[in-house]
Residue, then its C-alpha position, 0 to 999 in steps of 0.5 A: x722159420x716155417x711160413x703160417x699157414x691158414x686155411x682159407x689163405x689166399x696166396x699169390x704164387x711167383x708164376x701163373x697158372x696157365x690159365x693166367x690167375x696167380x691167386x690160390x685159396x688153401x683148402x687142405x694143410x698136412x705133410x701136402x699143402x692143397x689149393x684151388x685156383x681162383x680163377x679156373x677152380x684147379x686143384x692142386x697138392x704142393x709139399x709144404x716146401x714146394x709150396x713156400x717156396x712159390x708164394x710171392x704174399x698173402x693177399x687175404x688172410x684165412x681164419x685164426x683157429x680156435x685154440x683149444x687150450x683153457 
């Protein structure tokens, strides 16, 4: 099952950055996810599965999208 992914998310991945923050925020969703460091403002594109595959948890969940039903 595919992991919900939000923006605004902000993720802990298994392995630092080397600038030592192991918070990201997502700031783009697609084929390619896009997230920022929280500690050092990086960015960096991961394919969705790269991505699931280095998240470790949610440390803050992002907005719910309007539905655009009826």
């Amino acid at each position: 099952m595919p992991l919900e992914i939000r923006l605004g998310d902000v993720v802990r991945l298994r392995k630092p950055h080397p600038c030592g923050g192991y918070e990201w925020q997502v700031v783009r969703l697609g084929a390619d996810i896009g997230i920022v460091c929280q500690t050092c403002q990086h960015r960096v594109l991961l394919t969705r599965r790269d991505f699931e595959k280095r998240v470790k948890t949610f440390v803050r969940r992002g907005e719910m999208p309007a539905n655009s039903g009826p």
